[in-house]
N, CA, C and O atoms as a printed pandas DataFrame, in Angstrom:
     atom_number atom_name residue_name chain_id  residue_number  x_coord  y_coord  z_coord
0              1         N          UNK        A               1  -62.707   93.815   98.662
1              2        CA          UNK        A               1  -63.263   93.047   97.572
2              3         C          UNK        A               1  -63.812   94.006   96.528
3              4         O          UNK        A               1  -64.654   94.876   96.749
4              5         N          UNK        A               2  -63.218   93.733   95.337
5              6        CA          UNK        A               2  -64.123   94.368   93.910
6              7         C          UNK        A               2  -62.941   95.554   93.698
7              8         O          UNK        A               2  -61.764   95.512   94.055
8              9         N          UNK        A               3  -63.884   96.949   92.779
9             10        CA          UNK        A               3  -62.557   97.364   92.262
10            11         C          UNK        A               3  -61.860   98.791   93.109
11            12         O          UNK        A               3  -61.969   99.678   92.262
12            13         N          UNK        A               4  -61.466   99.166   93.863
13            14        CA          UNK        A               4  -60.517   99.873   94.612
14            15         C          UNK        A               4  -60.972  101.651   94.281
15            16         O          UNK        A               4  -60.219  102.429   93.695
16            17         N          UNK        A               5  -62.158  101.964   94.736
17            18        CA          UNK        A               5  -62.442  103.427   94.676
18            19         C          UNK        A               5  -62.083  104.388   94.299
19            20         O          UNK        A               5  -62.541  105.146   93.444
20            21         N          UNK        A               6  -60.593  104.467   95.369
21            22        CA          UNK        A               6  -59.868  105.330   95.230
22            23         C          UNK        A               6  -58.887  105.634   94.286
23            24         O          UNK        A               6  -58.327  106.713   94.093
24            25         N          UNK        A               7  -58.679  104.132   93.493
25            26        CA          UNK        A               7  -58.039  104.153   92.432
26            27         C          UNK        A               7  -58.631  104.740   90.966
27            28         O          UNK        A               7  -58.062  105.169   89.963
28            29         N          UNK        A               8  -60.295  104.518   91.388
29            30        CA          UNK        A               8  -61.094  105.569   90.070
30            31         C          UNK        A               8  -60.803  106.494   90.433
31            32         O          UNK        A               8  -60.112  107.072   89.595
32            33         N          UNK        A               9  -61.004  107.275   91.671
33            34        CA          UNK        A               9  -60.688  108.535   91.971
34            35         C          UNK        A               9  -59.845  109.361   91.308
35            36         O          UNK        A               9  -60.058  110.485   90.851
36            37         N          UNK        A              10  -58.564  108.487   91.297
37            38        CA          UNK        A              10  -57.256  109.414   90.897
38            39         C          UNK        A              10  -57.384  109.015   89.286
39            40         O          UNK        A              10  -57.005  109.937   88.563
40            41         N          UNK        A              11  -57.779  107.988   88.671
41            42        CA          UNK        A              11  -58.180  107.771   87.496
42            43         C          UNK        A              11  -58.837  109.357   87.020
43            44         O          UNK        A              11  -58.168  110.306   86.613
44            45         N          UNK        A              12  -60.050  109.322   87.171
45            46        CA          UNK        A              12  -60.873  110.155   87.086
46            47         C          UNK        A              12  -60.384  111.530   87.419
47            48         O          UNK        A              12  -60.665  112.420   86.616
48            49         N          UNK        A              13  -59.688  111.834   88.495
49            50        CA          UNK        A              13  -59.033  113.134   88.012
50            51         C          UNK        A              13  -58.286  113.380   87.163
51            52         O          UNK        A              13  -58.446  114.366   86.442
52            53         N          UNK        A              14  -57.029  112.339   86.999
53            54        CA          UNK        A              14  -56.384  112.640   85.969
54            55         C          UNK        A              14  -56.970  113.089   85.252
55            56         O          UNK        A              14  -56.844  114.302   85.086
56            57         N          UNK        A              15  -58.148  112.148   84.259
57            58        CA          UNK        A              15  -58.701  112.703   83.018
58            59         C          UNK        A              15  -59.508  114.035   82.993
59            60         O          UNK        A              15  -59.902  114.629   81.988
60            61         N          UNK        A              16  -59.677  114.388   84.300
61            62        CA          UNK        A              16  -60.285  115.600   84.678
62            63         C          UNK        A              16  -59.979  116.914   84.184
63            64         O          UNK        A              16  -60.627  117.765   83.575
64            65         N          UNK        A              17  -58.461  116.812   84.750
65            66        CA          UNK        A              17  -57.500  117.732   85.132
66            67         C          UNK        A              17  -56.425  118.152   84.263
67            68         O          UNK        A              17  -56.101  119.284   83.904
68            69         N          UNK        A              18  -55.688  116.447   83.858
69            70        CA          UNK        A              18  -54.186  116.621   83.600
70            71         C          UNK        A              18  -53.891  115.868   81.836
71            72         O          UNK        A              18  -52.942  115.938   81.055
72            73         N          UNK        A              19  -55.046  115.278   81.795
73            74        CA          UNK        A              19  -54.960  114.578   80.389
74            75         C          UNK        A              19  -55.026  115.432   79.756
75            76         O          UNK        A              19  -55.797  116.339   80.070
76            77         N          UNK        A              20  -54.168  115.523   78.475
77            78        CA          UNK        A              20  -54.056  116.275   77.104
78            79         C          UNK        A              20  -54.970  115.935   76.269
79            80         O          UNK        A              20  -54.629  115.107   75.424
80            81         N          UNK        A              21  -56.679  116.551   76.225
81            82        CA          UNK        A              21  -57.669  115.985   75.310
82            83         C          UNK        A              21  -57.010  116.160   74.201
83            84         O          UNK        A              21  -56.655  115.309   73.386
84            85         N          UNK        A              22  -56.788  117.792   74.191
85            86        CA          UNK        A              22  -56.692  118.557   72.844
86            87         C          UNK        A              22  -55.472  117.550   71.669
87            88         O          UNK        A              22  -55.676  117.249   70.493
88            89         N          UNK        A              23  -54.574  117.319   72.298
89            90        CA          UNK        A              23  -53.666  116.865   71.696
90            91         C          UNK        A              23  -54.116  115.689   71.294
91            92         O          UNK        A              23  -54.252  115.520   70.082
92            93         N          UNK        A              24  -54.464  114.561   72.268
93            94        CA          UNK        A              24  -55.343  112.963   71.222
94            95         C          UNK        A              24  -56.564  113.707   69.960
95            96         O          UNK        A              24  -56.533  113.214   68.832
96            97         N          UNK        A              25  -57.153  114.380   70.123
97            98        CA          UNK        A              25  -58.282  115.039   69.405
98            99         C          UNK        A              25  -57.173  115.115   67.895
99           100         O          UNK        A              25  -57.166  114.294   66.978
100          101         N          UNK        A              26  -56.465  116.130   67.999
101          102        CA          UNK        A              26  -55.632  116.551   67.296
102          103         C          UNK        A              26  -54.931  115.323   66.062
103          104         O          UNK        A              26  -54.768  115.362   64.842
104          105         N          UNK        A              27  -54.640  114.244   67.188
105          106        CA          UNK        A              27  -54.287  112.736   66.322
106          107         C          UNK        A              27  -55.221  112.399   65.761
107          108         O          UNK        A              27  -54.973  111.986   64.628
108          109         N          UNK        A              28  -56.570  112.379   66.140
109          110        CA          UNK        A              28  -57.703  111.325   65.581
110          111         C          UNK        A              28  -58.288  112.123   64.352
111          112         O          UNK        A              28  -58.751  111.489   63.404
112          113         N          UNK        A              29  -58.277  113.565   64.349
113          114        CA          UNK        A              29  -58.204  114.272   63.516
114          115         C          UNK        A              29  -57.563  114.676   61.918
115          116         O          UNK        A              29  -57.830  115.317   60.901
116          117         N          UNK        A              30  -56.624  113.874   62.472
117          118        CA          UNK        A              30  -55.742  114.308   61.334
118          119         C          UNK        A              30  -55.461  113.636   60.011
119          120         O          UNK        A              30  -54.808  114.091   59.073
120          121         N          UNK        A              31  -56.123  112.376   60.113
121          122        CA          UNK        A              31  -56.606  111.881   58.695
122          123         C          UNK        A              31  -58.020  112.157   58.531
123          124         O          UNK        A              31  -58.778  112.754   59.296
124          125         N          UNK        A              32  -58.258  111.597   57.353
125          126        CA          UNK        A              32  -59.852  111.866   57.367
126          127         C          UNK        A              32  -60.542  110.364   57.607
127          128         O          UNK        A              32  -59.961  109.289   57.460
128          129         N          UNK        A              33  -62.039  110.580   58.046
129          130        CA          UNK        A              33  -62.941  109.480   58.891
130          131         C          UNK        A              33  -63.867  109.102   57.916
131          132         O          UNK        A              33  -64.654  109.991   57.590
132          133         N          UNK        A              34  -63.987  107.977   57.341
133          134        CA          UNK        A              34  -65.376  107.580   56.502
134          135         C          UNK        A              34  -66.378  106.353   57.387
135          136         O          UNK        A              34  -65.964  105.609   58.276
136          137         N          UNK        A              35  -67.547  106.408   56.927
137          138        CA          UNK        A              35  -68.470  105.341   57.258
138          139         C          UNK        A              35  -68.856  105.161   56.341
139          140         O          UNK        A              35  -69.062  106.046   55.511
140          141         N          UNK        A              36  -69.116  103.796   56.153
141          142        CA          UNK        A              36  -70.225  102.717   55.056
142          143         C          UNK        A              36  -71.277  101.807   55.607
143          144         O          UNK        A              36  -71.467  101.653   56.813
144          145         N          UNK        A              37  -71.809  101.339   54.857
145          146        CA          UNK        A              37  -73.027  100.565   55.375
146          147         C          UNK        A              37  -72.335   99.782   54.945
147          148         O          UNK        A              37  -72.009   99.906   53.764
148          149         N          UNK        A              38  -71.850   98.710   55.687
149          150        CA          UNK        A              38  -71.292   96.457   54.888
150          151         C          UNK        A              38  -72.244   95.694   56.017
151          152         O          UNK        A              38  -72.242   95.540   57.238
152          153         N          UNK        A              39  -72.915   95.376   55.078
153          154        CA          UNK        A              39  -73.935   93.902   55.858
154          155         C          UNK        A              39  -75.123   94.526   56.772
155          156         O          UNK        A              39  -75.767   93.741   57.468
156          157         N          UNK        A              40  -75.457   96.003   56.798
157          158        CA          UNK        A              40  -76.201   96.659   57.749
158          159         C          UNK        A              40  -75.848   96.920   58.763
159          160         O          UNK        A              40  -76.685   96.882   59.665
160          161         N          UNK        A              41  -74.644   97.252   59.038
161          162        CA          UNK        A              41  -73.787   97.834   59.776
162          163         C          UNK        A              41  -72.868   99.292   59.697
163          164         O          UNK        A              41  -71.670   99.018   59.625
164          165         N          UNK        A              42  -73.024  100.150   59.695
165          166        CA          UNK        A              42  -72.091  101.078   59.981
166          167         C          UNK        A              42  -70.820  100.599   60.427
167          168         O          UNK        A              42  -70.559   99.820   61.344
168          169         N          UNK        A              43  -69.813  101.405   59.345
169          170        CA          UNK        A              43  -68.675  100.774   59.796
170          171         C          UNK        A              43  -67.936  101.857   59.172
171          172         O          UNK        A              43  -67.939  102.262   58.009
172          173         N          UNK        A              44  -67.055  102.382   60.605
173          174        CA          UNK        A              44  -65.836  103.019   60.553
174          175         C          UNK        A              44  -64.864  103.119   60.096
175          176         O          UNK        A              44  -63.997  102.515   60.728
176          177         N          UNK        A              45  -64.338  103.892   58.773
177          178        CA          UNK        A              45  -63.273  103.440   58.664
178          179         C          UNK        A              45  -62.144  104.659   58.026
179          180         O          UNK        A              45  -62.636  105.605   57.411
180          181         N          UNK        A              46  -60.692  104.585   58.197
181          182        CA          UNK        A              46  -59.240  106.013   57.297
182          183         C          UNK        A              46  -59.530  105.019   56.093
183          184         O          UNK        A              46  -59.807  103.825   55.982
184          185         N          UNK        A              47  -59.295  106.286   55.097
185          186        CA          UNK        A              47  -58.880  106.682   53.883
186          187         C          UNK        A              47  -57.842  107.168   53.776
187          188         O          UNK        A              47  -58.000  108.347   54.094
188          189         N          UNK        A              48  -56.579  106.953   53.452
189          190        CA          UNK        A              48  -55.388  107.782   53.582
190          191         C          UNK        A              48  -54.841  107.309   52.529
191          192         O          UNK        A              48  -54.709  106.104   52.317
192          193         N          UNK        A              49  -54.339  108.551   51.494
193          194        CA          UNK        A              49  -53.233  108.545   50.675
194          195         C          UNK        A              49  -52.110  109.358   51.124
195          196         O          UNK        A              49  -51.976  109.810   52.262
196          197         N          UNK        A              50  -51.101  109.547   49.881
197          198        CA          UNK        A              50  -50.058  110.555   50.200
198          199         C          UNK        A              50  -50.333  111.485   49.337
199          200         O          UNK        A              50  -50.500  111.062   48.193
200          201         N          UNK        A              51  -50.494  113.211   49.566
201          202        CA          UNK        A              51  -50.485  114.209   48.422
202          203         C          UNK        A              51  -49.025  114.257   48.052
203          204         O          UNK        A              51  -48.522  115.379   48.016
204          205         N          UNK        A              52  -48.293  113.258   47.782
205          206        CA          UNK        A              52  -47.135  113.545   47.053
206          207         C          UNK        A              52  -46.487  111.974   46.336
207          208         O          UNK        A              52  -45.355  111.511   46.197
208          209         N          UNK        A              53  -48.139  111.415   45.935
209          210        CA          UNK        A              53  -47.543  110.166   44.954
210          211         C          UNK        A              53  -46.506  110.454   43.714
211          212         O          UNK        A              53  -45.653  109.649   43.340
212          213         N          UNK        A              54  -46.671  111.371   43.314
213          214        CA          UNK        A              54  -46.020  111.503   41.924
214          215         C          UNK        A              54  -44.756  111.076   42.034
215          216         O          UNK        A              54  -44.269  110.299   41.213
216          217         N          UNK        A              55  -43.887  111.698   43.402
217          218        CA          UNK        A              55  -42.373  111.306   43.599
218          219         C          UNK        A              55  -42.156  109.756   44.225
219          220         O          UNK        A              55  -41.273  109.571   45.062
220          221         N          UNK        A              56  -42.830  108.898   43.867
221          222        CA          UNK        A              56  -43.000  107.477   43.970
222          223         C          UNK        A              56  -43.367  106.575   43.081
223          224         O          UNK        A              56  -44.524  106.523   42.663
224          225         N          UNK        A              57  -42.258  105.620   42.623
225          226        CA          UNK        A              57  -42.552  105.031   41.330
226          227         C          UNK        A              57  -43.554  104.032   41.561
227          228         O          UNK        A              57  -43.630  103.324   40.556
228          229         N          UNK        A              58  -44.570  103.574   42.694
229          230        CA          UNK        A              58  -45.443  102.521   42.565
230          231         C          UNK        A              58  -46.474  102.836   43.946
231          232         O          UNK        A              58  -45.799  102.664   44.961
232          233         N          UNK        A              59  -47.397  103.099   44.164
233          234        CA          UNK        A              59  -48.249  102.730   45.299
234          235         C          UNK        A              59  -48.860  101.980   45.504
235          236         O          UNK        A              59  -49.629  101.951   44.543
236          237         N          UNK        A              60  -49.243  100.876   46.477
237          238        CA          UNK        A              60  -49.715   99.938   46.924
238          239         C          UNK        A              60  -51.007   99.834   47.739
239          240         O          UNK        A              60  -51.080  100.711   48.599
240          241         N          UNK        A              61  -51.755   99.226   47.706
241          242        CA          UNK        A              61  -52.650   99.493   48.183
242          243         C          UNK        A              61  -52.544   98.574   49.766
243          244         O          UNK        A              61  -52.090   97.430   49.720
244          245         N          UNK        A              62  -52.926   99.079   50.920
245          246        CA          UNK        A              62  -52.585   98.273   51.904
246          247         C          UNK        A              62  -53.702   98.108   52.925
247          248         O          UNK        A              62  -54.114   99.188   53.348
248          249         N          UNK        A              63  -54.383   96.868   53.501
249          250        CA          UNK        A              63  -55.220   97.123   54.021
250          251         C          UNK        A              63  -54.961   96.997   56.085
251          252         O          UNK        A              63  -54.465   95.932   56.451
252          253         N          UNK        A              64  -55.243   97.870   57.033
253          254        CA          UNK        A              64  -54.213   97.498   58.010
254          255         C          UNK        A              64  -55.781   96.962   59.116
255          256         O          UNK        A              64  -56.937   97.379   59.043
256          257         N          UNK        A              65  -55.255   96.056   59.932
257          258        CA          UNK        A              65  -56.770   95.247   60.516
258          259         C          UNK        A              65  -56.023   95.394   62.236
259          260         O          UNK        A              65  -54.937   94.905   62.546
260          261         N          UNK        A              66  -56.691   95.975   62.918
261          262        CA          UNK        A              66  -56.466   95.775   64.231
262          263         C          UNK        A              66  -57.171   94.808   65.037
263          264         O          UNK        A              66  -58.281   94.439   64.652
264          265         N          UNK        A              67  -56.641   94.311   66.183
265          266        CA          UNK        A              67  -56.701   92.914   66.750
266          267         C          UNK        A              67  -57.521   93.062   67.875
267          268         O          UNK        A              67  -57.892   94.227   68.012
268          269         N          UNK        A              68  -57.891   92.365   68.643
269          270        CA          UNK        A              68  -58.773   92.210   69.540
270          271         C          UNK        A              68  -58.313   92.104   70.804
271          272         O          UNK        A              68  -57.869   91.032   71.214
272          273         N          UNK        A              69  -58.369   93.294   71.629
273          274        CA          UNK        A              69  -59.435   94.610   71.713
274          275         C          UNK        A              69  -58.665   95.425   71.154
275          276         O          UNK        A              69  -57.619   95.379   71.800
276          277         N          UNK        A              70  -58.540   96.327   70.125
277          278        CA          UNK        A              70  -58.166   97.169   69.560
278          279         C          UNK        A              70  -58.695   98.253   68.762
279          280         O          UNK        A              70  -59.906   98.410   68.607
280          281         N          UNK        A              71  -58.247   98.637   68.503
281          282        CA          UNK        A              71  -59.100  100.156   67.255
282          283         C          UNK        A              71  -57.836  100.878   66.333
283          284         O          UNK        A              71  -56.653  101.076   66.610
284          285         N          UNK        A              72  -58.516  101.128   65.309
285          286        CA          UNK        A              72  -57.674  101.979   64.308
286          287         C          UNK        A              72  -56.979  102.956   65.149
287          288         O          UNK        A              72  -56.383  103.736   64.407
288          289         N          UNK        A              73  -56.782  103.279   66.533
289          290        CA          UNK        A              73  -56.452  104.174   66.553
290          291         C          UNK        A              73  -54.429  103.702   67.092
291          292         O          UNK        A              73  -53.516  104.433   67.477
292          293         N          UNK        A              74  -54.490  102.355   66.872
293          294        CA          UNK        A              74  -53.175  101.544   67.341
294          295         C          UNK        A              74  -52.112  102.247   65.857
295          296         O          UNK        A              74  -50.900  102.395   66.012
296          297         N          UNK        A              75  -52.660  102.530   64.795
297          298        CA          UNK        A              75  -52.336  102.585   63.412
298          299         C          UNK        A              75  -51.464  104.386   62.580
299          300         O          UNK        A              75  -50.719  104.649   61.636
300          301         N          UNK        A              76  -52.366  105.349   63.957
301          302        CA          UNK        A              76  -51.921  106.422   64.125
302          303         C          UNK        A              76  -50.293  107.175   63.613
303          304         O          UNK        A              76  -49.828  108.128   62.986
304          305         N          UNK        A              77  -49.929  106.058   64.334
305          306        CA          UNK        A              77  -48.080  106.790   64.428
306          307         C          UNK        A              77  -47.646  106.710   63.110
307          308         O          UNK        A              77  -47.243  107.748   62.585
308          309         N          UNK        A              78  -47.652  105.434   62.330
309          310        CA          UNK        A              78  -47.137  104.523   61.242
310          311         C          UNK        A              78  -47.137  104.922   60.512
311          312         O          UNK        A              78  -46.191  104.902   59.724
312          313         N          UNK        A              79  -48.608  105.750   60.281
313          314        CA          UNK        A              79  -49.390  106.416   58.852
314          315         C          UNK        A              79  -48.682  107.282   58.246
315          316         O          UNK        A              79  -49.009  107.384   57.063
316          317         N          UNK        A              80  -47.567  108.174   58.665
317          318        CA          UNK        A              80  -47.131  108.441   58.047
318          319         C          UNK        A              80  -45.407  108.398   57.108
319          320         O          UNK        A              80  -44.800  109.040   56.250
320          321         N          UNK        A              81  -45.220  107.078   58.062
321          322        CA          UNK        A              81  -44.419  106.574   57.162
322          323         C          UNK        A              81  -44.457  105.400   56.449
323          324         O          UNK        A              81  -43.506  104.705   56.093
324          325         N          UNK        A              82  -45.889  105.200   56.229
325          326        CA          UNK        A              82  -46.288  104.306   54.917
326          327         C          UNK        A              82  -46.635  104.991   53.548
327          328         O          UNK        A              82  -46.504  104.587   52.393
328          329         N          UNK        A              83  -47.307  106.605   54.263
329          330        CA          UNK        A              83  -47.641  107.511   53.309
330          331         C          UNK        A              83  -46.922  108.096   52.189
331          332         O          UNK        A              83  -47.088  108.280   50.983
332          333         N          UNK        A              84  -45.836  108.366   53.320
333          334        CA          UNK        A              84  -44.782  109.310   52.366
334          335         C          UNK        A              84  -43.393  108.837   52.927
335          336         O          UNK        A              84  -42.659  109.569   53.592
336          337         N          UNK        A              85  -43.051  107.282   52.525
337          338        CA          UNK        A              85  -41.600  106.929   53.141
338          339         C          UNK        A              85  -40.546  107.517   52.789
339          340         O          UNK        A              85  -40.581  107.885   51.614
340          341         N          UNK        A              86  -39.258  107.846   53.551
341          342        CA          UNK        A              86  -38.197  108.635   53.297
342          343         C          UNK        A              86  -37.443  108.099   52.293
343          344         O          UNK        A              86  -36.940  108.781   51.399
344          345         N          UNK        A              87  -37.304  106.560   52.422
345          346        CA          UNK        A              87  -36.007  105.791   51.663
346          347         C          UNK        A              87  -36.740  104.749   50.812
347          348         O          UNK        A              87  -36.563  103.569   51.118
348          349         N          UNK        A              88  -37.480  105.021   49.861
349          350        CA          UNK        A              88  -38.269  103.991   49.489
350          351         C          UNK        A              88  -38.925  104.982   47.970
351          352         O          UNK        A              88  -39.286  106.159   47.960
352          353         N          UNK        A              89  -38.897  104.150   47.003
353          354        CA          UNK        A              89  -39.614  104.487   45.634
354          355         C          UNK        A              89  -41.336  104.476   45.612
355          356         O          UNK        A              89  -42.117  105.166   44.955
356          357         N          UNK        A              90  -41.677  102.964   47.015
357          358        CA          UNK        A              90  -42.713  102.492   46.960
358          359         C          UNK        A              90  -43.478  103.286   48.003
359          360         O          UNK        A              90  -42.786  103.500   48.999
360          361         N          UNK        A              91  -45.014  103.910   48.076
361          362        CA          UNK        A              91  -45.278  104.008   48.745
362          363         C          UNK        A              91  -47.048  103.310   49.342
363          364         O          UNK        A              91  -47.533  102.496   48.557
364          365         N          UNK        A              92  -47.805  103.594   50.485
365          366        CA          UNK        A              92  -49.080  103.285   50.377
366          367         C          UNK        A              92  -50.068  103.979   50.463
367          368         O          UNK        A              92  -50.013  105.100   50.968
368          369         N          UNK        A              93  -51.498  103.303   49.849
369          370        CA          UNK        A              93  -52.509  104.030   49.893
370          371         C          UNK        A              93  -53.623  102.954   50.878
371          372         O          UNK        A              93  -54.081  101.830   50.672
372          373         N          UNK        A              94  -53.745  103.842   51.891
373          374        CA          UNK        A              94  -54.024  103.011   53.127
374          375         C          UNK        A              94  -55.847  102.989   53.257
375          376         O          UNK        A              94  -56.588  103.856   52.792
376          377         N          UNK        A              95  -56.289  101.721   54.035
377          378        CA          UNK        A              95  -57.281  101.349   54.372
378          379         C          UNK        A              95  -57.604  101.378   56.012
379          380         O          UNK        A              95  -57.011  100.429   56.524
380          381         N          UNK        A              96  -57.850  101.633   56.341
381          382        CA          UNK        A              96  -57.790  101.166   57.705
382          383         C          UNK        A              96  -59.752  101.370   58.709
383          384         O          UNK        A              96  -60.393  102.352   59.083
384          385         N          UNK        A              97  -59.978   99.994   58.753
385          386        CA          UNK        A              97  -61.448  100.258   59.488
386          387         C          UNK        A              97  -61.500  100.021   61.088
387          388         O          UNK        A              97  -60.586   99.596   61.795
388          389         N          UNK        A              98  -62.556  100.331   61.401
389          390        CA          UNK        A              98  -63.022   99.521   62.762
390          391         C          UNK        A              98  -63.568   98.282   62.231
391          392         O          UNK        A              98  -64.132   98.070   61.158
392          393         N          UNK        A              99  -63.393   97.800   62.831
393          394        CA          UNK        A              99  -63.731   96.442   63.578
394          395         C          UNK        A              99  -65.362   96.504   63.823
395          396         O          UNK        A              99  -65.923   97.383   64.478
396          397         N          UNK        A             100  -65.884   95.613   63.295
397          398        CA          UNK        A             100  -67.479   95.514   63.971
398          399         C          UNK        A             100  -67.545   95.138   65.599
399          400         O          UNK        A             100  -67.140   94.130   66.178
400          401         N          UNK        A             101  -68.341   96.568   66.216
401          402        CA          UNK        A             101  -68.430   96.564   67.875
402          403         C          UNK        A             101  -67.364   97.509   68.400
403          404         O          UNK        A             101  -67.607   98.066   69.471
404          405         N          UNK        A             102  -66.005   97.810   67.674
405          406        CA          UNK        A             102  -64.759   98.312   68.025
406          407         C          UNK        A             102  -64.886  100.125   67.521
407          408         O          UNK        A             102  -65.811  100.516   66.809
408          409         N          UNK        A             103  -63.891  100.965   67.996
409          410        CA          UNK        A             103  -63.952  102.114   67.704
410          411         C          UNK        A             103  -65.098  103.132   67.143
411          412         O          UNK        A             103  -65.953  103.353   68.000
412          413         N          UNK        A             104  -65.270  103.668   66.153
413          414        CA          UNK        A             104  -66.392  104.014   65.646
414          415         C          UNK        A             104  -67.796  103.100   64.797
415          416         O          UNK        A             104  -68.662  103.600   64.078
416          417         N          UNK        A             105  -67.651  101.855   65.131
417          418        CA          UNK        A             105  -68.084  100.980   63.945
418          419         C          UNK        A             105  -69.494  100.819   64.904
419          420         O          UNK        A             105  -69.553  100.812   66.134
420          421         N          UNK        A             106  -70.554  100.699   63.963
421          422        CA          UNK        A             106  -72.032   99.891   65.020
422          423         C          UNK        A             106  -71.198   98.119   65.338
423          424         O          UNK        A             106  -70.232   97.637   64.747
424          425         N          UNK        A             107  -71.980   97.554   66.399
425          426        CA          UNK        A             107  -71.634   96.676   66.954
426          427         C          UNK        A             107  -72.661   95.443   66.203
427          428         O          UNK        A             107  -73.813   95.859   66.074
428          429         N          UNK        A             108  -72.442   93.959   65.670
429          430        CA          UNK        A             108  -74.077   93.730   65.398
430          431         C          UNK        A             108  -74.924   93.335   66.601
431          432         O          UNK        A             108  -74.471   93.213   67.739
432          433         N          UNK        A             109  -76.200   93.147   66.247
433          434        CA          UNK        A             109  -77.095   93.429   67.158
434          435         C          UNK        A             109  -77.952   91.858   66.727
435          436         O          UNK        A             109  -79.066   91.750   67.240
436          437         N          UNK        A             110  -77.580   90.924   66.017
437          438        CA          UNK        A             110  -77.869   89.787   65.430
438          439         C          UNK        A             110  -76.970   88.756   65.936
439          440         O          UNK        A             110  -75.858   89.253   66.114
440          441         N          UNK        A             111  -77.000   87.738   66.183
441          442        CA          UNK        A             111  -75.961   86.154   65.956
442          443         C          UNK        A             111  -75.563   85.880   64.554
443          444         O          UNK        A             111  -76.389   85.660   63.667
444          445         N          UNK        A             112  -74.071   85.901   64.345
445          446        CA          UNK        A             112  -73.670   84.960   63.211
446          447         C          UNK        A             112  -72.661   86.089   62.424
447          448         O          UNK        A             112  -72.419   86.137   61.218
448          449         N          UNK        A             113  -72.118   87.042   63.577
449          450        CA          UNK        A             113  -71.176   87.992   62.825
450          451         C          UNK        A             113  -69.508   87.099   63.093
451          452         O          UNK        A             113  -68.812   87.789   63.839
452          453         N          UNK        A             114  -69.061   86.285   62.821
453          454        CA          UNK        A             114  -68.066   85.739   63.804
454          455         C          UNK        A             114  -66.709   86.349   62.651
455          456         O          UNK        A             114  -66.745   87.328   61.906
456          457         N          UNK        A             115  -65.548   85.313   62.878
457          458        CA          UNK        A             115  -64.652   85.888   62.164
458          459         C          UNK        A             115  -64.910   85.508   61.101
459          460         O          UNK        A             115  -64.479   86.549   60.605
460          461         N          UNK        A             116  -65.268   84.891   60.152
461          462        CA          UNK        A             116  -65.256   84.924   58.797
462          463         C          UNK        A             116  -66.049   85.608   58.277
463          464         O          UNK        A             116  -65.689   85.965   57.155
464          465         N          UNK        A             117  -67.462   86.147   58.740
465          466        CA          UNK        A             117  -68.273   87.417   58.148
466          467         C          UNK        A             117  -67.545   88.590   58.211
467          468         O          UNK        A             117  -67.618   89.481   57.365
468          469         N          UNK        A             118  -66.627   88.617   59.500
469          470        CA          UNK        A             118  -66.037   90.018   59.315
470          471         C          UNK        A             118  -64.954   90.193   58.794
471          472         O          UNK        A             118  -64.509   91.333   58.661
């Protein structure tokens, strides 16, 4: 009954031992990270353009929202072919936050954050 010991065990080594920190570090790294204060909350969130708008006749502004349970960090791979697409005139200038409670964001600590405040 309950959750299986030995299965943290080998959990827990893995991440010990055999997980590639350096390399996730390396991903989360590689755009840049802002915080703001919205509603008295700290909130996490990418800024991402492309340093090579000029060779793009229009940029867009795009805002990308991850789902529940999720985090900006689902958004990773994509980024850079919204940034700087191969076959495309158009490109984007990306938004991407946490979620209030989710990834880097404060959580609220009040009643009445539901989905339409956020």
């Amino acid at each position: 009954y309950g959750f299986n010991s030995n299965h943290l065990k080998t959990i827990g080594n893995y991440w010990l031992s055999k997980y590639d920190w350096r390399t996730r570090e390396k991903l989360l790294n590689k755009y840049p990270q802002f915080t703001t204060t919205i509603g008295g909350l700290k909130i996490h969130f990418q800024h991402v353009t492309s340093t090579n708008n000029s060779k793009y006749r229009k940029t867009r502004p795009l805002l990308l929202l991850h789902g529940w349970p999720g985090s900006f960090i689902e958004f990773q791979k994509i980024i850079p072919l919204l940034i700087d697409p191969k076959d495309s005139d158009v490109n984007f200038e990306l938004v991407i936050p946490s979620l209030p409670g989710y990834g880097f964001s404060e959580g609220a600590v009040r009643p009445g954050l539901g989905l339409v405040e956020t």
